[in-house]
Backbone and ligand atoms as CSV (ligand in chain L), in Angstrom:
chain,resi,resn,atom,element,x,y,z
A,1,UNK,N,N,-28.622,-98.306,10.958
A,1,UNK,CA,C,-28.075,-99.608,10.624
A,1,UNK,C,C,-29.216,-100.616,10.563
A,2,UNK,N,N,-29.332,-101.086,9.534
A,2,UNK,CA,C,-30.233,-102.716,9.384
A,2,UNK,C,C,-30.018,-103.991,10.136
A,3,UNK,N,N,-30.536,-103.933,10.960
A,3,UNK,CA,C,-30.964,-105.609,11.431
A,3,UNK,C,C,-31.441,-106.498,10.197
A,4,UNK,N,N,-30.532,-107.406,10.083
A,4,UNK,CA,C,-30.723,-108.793,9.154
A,4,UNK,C,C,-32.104,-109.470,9.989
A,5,UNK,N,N,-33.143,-109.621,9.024
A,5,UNK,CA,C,-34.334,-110.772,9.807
A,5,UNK,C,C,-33.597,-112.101,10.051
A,6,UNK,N,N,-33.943,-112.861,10.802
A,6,UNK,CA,C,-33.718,-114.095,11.071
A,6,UNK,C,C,-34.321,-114.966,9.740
A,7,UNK,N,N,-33.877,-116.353,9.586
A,7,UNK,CA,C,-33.753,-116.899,8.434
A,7,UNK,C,C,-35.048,-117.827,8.385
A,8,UNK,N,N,-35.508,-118.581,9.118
A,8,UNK,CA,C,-36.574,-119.036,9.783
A,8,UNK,C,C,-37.153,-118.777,11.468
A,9,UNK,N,N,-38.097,-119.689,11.713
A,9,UNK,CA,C,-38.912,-119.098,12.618
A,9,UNK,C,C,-38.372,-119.392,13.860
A,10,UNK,N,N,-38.169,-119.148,15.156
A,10,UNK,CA,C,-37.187,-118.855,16.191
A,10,UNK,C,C,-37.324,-119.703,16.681
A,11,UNK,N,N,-36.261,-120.516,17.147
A,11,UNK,CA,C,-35.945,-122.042,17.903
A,11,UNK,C,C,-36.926,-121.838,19.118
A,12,UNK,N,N,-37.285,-123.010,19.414
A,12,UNK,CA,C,-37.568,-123.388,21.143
A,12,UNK,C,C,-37.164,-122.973,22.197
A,13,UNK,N,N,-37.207,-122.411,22.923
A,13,UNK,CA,C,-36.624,-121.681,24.063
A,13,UNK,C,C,-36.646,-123.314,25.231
A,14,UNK,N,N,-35.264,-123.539,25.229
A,14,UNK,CA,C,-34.944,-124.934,26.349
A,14,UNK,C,C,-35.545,-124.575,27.541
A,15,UNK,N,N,-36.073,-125.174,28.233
A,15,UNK,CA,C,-36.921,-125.176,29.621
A,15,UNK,C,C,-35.773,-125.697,30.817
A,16,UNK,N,N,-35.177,-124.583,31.416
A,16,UNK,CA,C,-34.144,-124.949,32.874
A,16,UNK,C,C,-34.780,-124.193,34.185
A,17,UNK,N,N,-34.725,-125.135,34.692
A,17,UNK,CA,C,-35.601,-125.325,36.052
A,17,UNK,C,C,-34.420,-125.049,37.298
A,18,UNK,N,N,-34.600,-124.481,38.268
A,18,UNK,CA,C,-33.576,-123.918,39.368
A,18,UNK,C,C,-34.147,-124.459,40.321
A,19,UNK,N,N,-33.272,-125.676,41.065
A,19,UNK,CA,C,-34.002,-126.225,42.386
A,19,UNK,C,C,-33.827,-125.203,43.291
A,20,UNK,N,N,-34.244,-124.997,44.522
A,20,UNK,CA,C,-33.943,-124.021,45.425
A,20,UNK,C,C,-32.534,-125.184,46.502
A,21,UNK,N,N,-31.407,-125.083,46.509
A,21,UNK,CA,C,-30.862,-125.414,47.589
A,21,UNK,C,C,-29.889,-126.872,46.387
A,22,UNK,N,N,-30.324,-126.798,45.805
A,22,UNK,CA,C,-29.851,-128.414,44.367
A,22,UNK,C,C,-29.678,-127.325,43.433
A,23,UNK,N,N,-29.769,-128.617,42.329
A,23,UNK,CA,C,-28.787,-128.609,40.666
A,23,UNK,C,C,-29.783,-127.862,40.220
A,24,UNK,N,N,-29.550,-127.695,39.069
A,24,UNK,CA,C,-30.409,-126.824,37.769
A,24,UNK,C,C,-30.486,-128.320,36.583
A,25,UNK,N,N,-32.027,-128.268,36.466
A,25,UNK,CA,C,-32.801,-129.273,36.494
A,25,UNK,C,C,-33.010,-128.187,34.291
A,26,UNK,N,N,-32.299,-129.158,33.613
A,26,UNK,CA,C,-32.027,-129.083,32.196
A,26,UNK,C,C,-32.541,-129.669,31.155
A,27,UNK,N,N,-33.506,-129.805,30.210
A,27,UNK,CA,C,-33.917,-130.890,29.463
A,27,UNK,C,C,-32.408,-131.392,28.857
A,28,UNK,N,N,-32.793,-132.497,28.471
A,28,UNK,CA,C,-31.398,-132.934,27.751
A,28,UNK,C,C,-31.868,-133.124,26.073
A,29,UNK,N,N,-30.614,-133.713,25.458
A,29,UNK,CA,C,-28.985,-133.887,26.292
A,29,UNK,C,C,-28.835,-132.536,26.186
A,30,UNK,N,N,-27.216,-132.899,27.157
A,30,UNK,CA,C,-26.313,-131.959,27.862
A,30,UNK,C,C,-25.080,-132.035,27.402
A,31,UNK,N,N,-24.649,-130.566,27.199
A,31,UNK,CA,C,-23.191,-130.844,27.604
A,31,UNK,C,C,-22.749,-129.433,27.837
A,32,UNK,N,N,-21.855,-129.898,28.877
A,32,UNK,CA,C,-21.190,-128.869,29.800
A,32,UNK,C,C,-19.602,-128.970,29.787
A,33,UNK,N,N,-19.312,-127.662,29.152
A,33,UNK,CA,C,-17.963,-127.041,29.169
A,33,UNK,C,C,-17.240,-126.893,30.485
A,34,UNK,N,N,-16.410,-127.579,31.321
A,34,UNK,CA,C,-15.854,-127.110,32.760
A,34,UNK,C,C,-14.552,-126.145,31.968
A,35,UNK,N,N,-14.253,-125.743,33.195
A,35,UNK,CA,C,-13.395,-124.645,33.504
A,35,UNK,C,C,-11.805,-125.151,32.519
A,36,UNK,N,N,-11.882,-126.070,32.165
A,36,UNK,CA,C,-10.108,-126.931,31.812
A,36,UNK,C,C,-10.412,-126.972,30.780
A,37,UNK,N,N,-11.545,-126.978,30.025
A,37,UNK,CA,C,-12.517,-127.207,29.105
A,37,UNK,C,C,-12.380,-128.305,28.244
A,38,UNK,N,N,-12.445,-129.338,29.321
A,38,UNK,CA,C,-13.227,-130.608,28.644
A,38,UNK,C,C,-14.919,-130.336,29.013
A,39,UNK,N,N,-15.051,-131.894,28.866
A,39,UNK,CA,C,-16.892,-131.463,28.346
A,39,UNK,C,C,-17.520,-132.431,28.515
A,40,UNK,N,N,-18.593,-132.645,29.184
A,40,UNK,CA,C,-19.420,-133.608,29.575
A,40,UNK,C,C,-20.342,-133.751,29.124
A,41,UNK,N,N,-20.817,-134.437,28.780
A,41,UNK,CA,C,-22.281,-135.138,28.005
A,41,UNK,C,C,-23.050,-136.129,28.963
A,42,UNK,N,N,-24.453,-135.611,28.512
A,42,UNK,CA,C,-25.613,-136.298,29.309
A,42,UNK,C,C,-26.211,-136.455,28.260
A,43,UNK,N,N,-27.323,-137.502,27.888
A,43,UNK,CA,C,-28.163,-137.820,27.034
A,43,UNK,C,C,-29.420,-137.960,28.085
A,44,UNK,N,N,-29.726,-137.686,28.800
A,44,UNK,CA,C,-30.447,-137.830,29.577
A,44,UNK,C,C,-31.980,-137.141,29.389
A,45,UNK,N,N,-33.282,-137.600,29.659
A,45,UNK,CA,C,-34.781,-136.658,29.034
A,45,UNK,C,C,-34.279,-135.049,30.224
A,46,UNK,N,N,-34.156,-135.072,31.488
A,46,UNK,CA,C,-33.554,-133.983,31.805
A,46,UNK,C,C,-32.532,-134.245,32.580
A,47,UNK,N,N,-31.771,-133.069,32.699
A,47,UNK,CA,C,-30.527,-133.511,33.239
A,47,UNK,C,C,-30.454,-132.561,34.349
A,48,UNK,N,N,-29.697,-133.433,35.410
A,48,UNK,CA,C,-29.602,-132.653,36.857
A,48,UNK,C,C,-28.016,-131.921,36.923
A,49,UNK,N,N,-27.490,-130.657,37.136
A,49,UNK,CA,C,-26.443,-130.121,36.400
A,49,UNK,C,C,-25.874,-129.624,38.048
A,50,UNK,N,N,-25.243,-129.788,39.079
A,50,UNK,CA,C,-24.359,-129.848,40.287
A,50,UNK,C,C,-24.548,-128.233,40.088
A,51,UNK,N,N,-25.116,-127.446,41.397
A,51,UNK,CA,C,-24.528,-125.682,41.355
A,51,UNK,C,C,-23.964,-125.804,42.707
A,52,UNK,N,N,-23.590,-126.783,43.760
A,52,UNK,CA,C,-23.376,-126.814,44.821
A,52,UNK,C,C,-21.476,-127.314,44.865
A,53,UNK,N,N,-21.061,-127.993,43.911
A,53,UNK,CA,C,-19.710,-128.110,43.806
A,53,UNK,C,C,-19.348,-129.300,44.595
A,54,UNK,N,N,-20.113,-130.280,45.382
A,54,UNK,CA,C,-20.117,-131.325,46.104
A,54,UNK,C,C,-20.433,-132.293,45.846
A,55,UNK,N,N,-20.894,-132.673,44.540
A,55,UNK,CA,C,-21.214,-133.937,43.840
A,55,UNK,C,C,-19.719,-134.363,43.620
A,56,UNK,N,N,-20.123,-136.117,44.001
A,56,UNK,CA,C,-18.698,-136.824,43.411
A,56,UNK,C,C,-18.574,-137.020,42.327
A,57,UNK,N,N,-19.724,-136.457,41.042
A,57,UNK,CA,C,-19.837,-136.917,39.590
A,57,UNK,C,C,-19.607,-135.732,39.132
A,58,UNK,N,N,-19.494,-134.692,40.024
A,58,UNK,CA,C,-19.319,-133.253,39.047
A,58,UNK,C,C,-19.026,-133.096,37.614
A,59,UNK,N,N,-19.914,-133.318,36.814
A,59,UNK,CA,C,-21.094,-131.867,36.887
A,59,UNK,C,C,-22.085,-131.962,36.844
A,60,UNK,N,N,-22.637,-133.391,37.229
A,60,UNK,CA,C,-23.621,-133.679,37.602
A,60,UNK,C,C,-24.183,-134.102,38.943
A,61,UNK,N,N,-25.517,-133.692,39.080
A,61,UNK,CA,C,-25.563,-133.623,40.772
A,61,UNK,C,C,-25.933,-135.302,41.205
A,62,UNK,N,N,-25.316,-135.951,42.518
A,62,UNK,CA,C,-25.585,-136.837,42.698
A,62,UNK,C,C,-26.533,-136.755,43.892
A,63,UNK,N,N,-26.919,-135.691,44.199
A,63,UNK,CA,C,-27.391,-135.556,45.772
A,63,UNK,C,C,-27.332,-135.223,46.804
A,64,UNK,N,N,-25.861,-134.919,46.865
A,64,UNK,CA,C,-24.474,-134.103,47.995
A,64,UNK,C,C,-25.399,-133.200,48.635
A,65,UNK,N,N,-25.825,-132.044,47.906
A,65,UNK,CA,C,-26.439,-131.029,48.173
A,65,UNK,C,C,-27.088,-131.362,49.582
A,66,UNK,N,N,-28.060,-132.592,49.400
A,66,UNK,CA,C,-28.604,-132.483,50.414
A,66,UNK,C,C,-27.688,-132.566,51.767
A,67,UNK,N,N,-28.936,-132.213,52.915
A,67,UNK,CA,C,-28.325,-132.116,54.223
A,67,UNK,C,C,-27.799,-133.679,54.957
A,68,UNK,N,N,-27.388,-134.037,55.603
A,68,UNK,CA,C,-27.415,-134.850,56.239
A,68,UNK,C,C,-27.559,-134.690,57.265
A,69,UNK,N,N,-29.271,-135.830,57.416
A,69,UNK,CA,C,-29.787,-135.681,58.911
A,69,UNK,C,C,-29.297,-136.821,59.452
A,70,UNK,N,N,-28.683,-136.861,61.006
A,70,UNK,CA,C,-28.175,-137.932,61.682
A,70,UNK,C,C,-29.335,-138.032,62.501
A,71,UNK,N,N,-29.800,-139.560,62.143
A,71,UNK,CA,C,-30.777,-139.861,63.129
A,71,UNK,C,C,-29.999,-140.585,64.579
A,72,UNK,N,N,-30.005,-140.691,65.788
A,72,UNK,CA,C,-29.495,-140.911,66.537
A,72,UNK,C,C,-30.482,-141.451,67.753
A,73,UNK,N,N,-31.487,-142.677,67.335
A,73,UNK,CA,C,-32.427,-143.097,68.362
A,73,UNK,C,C,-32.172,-144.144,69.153
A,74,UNK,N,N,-31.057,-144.465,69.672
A,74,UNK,CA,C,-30.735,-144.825,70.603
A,74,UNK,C,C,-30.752,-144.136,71.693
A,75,UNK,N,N,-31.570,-144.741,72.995
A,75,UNK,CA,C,-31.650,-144.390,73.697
A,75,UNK,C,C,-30.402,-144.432,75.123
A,76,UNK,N,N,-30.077,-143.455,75.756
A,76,UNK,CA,C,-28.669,-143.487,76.834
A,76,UNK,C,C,-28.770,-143.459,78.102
L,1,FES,S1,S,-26.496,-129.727,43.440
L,1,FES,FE1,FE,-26.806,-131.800,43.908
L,1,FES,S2,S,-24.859,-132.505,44.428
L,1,FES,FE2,FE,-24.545,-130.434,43.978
């Protein structure tokens, strides 16, 4: 069976970046299909994309991810 060549010369391969513990770090724009399948758009130079499910902007990460450290320097 013949493989058809491609028609011109092969797109850009998009550059997505995997924080360790955060979002997946996307050039933009964006847009992301959820599960109900509506669809979100970012125009953004890169876009920060929620893999933690705890952003209040879902599907985009607001930061959630991180930990929260309670500082507590009062002294008792
Ligand atoms: S990855 Fe940042 S809020 Fe989910």
């Amino acid at each position: 069976m013949h493989t058809p060549e491609p028609a011109g010369p092969a797109p850009a391969a998009r550059t997505v970046r995997v924080v360790p513990g955060g979002p997946v770090l996307i050039e933009g724009p964006v847009e992301v299909v959820l599960p109900d399948g509506t669809r979100a758009r970012s125009d953004r130079f890169v876009v920060a994309v929620c893999t933690c499910r705890r952003s209040r902007r879902y599907p985009w990460c607001d930061t959630s991810h991180r930990r929260r450290v309670r500082r507590d320097d009062r002294e008792v």
